[in-house]
C-alpha positions as CSV (number, residue, x, y, z in Angstrom):
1,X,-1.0,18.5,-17.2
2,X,-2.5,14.9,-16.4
3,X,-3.7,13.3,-19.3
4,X,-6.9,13.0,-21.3
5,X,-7.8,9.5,-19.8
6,X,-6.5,10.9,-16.2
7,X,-9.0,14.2,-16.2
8,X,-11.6,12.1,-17.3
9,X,-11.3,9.7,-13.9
10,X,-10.8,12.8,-12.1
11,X,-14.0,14.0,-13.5
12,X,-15.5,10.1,-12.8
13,X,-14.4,10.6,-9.1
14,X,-15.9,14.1,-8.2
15,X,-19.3,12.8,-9.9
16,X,-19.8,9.8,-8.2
17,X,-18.6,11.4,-5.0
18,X,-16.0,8.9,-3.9
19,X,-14.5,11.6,-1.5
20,X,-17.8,11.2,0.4
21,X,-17.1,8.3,2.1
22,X,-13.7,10.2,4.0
23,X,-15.4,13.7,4.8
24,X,-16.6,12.6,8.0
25,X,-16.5,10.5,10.6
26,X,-19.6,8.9,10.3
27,X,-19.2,8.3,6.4
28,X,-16.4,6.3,7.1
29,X,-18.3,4.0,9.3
30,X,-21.3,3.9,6.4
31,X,-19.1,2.8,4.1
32,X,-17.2,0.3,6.4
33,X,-20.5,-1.4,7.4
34,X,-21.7,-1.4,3.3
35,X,-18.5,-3.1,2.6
36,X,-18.8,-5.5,4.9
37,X,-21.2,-7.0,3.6
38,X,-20.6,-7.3,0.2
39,X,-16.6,-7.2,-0.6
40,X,-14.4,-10.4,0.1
41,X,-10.9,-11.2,-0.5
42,X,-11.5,-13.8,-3.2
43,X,-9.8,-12.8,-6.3
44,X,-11.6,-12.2,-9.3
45,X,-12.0,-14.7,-12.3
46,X,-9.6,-12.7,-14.4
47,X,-6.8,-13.2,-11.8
48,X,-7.2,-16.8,-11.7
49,X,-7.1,-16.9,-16.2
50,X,-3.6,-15.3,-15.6
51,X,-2.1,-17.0,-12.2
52,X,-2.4,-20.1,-10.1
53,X,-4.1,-19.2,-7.1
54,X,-2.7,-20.7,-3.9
55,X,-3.9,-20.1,-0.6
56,X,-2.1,-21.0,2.9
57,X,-3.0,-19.8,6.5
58,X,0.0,-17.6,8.3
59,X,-0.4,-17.2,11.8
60,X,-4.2,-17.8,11.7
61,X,-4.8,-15.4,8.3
62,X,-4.7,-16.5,5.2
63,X,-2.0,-15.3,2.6
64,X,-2.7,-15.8,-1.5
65,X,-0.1,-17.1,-3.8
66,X,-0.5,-15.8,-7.4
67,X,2.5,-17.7,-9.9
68,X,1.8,-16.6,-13.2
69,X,1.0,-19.8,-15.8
70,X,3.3,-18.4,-18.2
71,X,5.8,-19.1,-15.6
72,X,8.3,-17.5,-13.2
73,X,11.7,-16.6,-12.8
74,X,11.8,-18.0,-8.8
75,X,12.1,-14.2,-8.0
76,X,8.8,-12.8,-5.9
77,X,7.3,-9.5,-4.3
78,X,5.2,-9.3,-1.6
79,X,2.3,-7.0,-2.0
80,X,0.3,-5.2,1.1
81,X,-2.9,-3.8,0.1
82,X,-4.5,-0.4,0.3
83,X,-7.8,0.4,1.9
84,X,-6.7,2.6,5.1
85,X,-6.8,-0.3,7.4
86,X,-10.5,-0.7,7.6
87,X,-11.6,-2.1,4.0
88,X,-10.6,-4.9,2.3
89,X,-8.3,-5.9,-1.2
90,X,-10.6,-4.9,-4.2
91,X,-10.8,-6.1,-7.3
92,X,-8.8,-3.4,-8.7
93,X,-6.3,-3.9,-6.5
94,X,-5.9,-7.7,-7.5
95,X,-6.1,-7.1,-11.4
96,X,-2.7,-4.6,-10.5
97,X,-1.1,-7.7,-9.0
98,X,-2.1,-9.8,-11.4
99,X,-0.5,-7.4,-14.2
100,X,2.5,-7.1,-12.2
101,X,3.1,-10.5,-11.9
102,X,2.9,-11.9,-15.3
103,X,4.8,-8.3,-16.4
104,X,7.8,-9.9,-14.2
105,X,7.0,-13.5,-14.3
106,X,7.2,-13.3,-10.1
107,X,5.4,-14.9,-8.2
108,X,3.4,-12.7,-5.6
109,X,2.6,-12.9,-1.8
110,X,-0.8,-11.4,-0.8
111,X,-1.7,-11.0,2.8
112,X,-5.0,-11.0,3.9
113,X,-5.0,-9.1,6.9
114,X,-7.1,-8.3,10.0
115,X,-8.6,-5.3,9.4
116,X,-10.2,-2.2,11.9
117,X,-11.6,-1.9,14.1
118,X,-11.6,-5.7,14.5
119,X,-7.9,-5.9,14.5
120,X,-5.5,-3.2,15.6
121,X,-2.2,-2.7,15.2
122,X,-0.4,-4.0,17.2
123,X,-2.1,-8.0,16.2
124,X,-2.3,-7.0,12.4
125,X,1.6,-6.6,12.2
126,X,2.5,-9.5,14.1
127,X,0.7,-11.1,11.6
128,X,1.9,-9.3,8.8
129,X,5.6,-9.9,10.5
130,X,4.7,-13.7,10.4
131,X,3.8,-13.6,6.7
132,X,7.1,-11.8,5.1
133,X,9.3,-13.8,7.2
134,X,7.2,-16.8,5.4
135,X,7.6,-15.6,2.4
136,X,11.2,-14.9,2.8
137,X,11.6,-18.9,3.7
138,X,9.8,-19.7,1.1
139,X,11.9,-17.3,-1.8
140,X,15.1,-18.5,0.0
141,X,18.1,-17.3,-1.7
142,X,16.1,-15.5,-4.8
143,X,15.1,-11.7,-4.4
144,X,12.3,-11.1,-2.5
145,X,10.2,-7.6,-2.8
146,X,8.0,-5.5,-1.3
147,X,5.0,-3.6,-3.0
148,X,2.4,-2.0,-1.1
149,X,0.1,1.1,-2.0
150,X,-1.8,3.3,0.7
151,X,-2.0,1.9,4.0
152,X,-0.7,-1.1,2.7
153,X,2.6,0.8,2.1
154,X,2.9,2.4,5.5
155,X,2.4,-1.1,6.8
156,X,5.7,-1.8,4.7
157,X,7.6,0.0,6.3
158,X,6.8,-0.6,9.9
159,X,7.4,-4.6,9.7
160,X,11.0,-3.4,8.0
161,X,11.1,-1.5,11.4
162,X,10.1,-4.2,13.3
163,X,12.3,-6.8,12.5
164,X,15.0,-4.6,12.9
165,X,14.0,-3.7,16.5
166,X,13.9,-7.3,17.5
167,X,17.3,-7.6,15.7
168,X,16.6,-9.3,12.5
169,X,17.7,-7.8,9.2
170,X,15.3,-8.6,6.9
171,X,16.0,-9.6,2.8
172,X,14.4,-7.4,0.8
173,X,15.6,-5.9,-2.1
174,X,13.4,-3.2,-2.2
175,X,10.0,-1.3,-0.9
176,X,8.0,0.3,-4.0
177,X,5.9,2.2,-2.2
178,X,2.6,4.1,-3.8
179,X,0.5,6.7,-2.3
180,X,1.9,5.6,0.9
181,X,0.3,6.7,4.1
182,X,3.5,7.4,6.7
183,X,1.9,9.6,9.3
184,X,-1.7,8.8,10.5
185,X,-2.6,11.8,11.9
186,X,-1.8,13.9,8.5
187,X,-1.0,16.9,10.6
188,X,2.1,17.6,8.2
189,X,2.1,21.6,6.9
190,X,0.3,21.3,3.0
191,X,-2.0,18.6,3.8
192,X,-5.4,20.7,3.8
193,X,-4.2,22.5,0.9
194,X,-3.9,19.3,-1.4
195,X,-7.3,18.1,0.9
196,X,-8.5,20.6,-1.1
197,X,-8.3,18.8,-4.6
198,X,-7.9,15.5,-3.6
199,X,-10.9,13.8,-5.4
200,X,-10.6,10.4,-3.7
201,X,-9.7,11.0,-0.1
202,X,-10.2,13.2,3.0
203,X,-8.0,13.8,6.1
204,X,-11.3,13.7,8.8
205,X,-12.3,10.3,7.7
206,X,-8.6,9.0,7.2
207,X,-7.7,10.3,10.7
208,X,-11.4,8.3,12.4
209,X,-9.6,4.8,9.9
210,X,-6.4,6.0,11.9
211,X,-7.8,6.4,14.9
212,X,-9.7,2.3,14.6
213,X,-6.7,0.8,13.6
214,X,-4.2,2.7,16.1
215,X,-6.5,0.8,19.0
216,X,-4.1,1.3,22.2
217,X,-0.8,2.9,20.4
218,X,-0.2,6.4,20.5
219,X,-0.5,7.8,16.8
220,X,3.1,8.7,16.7
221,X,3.9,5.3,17.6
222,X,6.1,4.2,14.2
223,X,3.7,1.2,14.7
224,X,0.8,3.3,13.1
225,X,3.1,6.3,11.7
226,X,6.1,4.6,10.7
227,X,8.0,7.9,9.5
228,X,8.3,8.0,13.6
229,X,11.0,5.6,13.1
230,X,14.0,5.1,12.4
231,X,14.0,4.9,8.5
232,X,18.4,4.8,8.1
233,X,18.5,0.7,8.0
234,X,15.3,0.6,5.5
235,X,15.7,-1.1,2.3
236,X,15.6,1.4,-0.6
237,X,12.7,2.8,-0.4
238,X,11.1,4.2,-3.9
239,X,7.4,6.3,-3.4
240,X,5.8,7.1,-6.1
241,X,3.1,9.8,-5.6
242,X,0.9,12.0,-7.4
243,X,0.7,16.2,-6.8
244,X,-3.0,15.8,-6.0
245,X,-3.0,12.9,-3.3
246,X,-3.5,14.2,0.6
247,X,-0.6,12.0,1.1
248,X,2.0,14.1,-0.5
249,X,3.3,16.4,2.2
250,X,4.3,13.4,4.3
251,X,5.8,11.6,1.4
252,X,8.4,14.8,1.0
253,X,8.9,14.8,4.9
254,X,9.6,10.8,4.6
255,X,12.6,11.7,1.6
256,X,13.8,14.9,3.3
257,X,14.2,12.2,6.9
258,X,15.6,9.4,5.4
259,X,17.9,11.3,3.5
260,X,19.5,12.9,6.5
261,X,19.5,9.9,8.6
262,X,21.5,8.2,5.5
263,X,19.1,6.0,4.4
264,X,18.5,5.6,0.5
265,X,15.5,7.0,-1.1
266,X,14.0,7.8,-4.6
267,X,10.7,10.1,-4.3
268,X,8.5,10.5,-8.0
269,X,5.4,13.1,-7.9
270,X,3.3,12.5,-10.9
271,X,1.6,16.0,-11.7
272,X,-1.8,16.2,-11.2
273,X,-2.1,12.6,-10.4
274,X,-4.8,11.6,-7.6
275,X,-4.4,8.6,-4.4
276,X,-3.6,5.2,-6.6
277,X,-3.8,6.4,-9.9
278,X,-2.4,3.2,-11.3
279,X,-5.7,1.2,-10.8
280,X,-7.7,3.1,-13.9
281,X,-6.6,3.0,-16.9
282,X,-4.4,5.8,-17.9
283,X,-0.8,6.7,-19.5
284,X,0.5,7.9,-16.0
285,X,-0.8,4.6,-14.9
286,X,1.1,2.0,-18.0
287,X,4.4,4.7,-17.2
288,X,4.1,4.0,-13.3
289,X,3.7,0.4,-14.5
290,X,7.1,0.3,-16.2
291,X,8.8,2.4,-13.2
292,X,7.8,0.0,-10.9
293,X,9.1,-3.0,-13.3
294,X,12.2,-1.2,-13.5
295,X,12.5,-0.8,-9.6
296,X,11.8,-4.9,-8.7
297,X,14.1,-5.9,-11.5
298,X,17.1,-4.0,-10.8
């Protein structure tokens, strides 16, 4: 059973009505055009009273350095942001980063990338291509990471697959991988039944962000649903998921392929745990926390 502190953001979530904004269509776009105006990529004040805060423009976008002031080991982690293609990093989302880095004393790589329906596809991962091959130049011979949650882990894994098409076999040690979303059309058998108590997120909305960032590609394209792919040359991949995010089916069809196509994968379902449960405060979010130290420092 989740904890105390977990059932009470549950609770916090189905009383605001944060699944709102992914039951339709049209709530998606509401809350796409609200955002728009009123959410940037600026990290917060407490990120910048933890980490130096560099900023340097990759292929036209700009990707933000965060080196904790207490110092670093040289070692980094790129991390790739949630928000189903179509919204930007949150606040939230930077405070994680923030924590992680100072927890490892790494610095951090944080694209800022083109988002739906403005960008699709295709342009958003040549630029996020561009930025992990700059940030692999500019680790060099120290270990270099990848952390993404959400969309931002899909997106992981298809500029592994990338590079490796084009023949380049790319560094990283690792992909820790949250709540990621492999499939974009989240046709896989369970999905409606976890829909079902998912407090966050809802396949029609998810499927419409799908749908804007796919632009031309197909949505079995491994571009957009990079479980499509090959997945036996991927760095070892380590999901972390919880029993009550829509995204869980897909994560167990991601394990069960990569394990028979040789590939090496470590799959952890929280119980009871919702999409990106690490971003409240909880116990199942400190233990994810440690898991994930464990993961980018071994």
């Amino acid at each position: 059973m989740p904890s105390l502190a977990a059932q009470f953001w549950i609770a916090v979530l189905k009383v605001t009505g944060r699944k709102k904004t992914f039951l339709s269509a049209e709530a998606l776009h509401g809350m796409m055009a609200q955002r728009a105006n009123s959410i940037t990529y600026d990290p917060p004040e407490y990120v910048e009273k933890r980490c130096h805060v560099d900023e340097a423009l990759v292929g036209g976008y700009p990707v933000i350095t965060l080196t904790p002031k207490t110092g670093t080991s040289g070692d980094a982690f790129m991390y790739l942001h949630g928000g189903a293609y179509v919204f930007e990093i949150i606040e939230r989302q930077w405070m994680f980063a923030a924590d992680m880095a100072c927890r490892l004393g790494r610095t951090v790589y944080v694209p800022i990338y083109p988002l739906a329906p403005t960008s699709t596809a295709a342009d958003t991962l040549a630029f996020a291509e561009k930025a992990y091959l700059w940030a692999e130049e500019k680790v060099g011979y120290r270990r270099l990471d990848v952390f993404g949650d959400s969309a931002g882990a899909g997106m992981a894994v298809a500029i592994m697959q990338v590079l490796q098409a084009k023949g380049i076999t790319p560094k990283a040690k690792s992909l820790a991988l949250l709540s990621p979303w492999f499939d974009i059309t989240l046709e896989t058998d369970g999905v409606l039944e976890v829909d079902r108590v998912d407090p966050w997120i809802s396949k029609p909305g998810l499927v419409e962000a799908g749908k804007l960032y796919a632009g031309d590609l197909q949505f079995h394209d491994p571009r957009v649903s990079p479980i499509e792919g090959p997945l036996n040359n991927l760095p070892p991949c380590h999901i972390f998921i919880g029993t009550r995010d829509i995204m869980l089916a897909d994560c167990r069809r991601f394990e069960e392929k990569m394990k028979a196509e040789g590939g090496e994968v470590y799959l952890t379902e929280y119980k009871g745990m919702f999409h990106c449960w690490p971003v409240v405060k909880s116990p199942e979010g400190r233990k994810l926390r440690e898991q994930l130290a464990d993961v980018l420092t071994a």
